[in-house]
N, C-alpha and C positions, 0 to 999 in steps of 0.2 A: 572231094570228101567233105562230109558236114561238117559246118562250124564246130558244134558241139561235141562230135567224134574226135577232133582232134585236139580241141582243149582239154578231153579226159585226160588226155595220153601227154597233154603236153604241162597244165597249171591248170589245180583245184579250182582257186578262185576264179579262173576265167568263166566258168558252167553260169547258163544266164536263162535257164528255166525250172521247173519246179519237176521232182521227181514223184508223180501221181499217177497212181493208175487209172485209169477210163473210168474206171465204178467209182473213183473217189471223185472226180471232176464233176460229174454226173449229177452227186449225191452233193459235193460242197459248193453253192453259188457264190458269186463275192457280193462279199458286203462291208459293211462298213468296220473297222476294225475297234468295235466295241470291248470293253474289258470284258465279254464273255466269249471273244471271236477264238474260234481255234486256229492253230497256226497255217492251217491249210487255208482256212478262209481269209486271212490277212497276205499271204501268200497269192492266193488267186486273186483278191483287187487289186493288187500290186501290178499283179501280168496285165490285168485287164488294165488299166489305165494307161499301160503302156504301147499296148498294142492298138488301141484305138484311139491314142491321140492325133491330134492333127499337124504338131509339133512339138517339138524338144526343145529345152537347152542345158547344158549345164556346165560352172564351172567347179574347179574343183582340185583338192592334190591329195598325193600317197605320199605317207607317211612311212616309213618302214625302217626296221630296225634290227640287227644281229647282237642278242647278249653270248657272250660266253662269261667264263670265269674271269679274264681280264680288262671286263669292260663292256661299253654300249657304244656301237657305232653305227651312223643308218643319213639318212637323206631324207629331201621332199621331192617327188616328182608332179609339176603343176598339169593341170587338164584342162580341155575345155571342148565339148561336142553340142553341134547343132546342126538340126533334123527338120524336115517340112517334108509330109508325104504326099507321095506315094512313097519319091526315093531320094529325094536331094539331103545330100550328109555331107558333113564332115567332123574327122573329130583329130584332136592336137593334143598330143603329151610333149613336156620337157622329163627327157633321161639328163639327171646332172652329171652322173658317171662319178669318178673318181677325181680330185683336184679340183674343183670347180669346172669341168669341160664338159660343158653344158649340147647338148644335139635335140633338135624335136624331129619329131615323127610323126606325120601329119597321113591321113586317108581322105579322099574325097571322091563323090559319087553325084553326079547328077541324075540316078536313076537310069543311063543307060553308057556311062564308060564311068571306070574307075579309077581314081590315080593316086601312087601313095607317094611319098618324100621321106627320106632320112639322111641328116646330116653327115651320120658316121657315113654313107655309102651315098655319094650325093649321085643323082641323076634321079628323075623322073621318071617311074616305072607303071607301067599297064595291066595291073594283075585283071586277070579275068573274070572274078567275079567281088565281089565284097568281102565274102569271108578267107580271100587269099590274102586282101591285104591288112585283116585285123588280126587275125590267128597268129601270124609271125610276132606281131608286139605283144602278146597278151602275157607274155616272163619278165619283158622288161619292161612293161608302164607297169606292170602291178595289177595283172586282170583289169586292167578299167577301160583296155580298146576292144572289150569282148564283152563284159558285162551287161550293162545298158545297150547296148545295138542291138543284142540277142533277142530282147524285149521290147524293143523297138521294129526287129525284123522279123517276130517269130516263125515266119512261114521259110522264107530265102535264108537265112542262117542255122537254123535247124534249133532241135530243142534239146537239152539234157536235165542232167540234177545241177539245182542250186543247192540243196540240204537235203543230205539224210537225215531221216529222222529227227526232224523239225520238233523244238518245242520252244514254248511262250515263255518268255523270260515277264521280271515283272517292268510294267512302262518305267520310261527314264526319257529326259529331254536333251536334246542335242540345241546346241545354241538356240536356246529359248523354245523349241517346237518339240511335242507331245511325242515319243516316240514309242510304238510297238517294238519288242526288240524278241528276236526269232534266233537260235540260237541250233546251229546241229553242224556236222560233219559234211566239209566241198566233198569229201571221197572214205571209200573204205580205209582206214590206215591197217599196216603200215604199205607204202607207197612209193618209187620214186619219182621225186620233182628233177628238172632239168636245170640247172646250175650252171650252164655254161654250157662252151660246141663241146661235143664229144661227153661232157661230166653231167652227172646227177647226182641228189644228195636222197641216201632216207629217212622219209619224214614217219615219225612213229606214233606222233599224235596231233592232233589240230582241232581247234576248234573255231569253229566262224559265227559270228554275229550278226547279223542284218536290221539294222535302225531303221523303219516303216512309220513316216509321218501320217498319222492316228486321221488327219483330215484331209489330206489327198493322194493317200495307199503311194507316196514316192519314196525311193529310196536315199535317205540322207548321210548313211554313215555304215561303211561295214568295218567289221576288228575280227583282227586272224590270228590267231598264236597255234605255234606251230613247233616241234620238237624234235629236234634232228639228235643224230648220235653225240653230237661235240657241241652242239651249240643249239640256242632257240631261236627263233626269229616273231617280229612281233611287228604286224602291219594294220594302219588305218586308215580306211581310204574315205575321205569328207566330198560330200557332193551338195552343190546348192543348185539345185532343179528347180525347173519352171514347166510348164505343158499348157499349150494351148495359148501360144503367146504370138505376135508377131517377131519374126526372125529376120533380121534386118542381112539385105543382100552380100554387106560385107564380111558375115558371121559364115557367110557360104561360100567365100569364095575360095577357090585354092591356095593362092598366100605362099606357095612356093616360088624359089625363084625361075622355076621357068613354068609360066602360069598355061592351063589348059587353054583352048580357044574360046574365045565369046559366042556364047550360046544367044 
């Protein structure tokens, strides 16, 4: 099944393409995300820059956070992906969980076998293609092991909505850098997310953000607030990206303890 078929059904935020029909694609070229740019056009050099790079990296963590009436309770979960095309990837989330009992969840692809690791379930697994082994984290890193690869793989991960019904908020700077900021709906509400095995919660409203650095269309920051029957939740995920960079061999290598073969 496609990446993006099953991030519909499974987390909003995981969707890591732009909902445009063919006559808008057609009609809107990417350009530079000038203060007259519509949000389709800042949307579409985003894609483009991703999909034709030559390399990724980025690091980065989710912020996330549950309010209800008796308070704020939430975590950081850190990141870290890196990409040289055609196919050579990996990407590293730390889940802190509960207590401090910290597990990362790592994916790695040389472009022709893929292998994923997770602490909670340790052994080294084979999934078959790319999107078997980033779809299963995309609830618990916080869409960030679907987001960015989506964009990076557009063609082998598949495509969906990043925003409905996109619109240009006004610019605002993210640690010092120029940001376009894009503002619309991961999905129709109301909705349910999946909350755990077996549990889902419904979400009744959401709104999502997208921080698009103004001089290299990358994605530096997205914010989700979200609104469930008992409580809110309120998530932001910070990305410091590079493209076009050299990727140093040990940024690639698997890092699990029981390491692939040398290629």
């Amino acid at each position: 099944m496609a990446l993006a078929t099953r991030v519909r059904a499974m987390v909003v935020l995981a969707a890591c393409a732009l909902a445009l029909p063919l006559a808008s694609r057609a009609q809107e070229t990417p350009k530079s995300g000038g203060d007259d740019a519509s949000p389709v056009k800042i949307l579409l050099a985003m894609e483009k820059v991703y999909a034709g790079c030559t390399s990724y990296r980025d690091t980065g963590k989710v912020v996330a956070s549950i309010v209800t009436d008796g308070g704020r309770a939430g975590g950081e979960k850190p990141f870290a992906t890196a990409f040289v095309r055609p196919g050579r990837f990996r990407f590293q989330f730390t889940d802190t969980g509960l207590g401090g009992d910290a597990a990362k969840y790592i994916v790695w692809s040389d472009g022709n076998e893929v292998l994923s690791w997770w602490d909670r379930q340790p052994g080294v697994r084979h999934p078959a293609a790319l999107d078997d082994a980033l779809t299963p984290a995309a609830e618990i890193s916080g869409g960030v092991s679907v987001r960015v690869p989506a964009l990076l793989f557009p063609q082998s991960l598949g495509r969906g909505p990043l925003l409905i019904a996109p619109q240009r908020l006004e610019d605002a700077a993210d640690r010092g850098v120029t940001c376009a900021r894009i503002e619309g709906n991961g999905r129709k509400t109301p909705y349910l997310l999946p909350s755990g095995p077996n549990r889902s919660v419904q979400v009744l409203d959401e709104t999502v953000t997208l921080w698009i650095d103004k001089a290299t269309h990358l994605l530096r920051k997205v914010t989700e607030r979200r609104t469930m029957e008992t409580y809110r939740s309120e998530t932001t995920t910070l990305y410091t990206p590079e493209v076009n960079v050299d990727i140093p061999a040990a940024d690639l290598a698997f890092g699990a303890p029981e390491e692939p073969p040398a290629k």
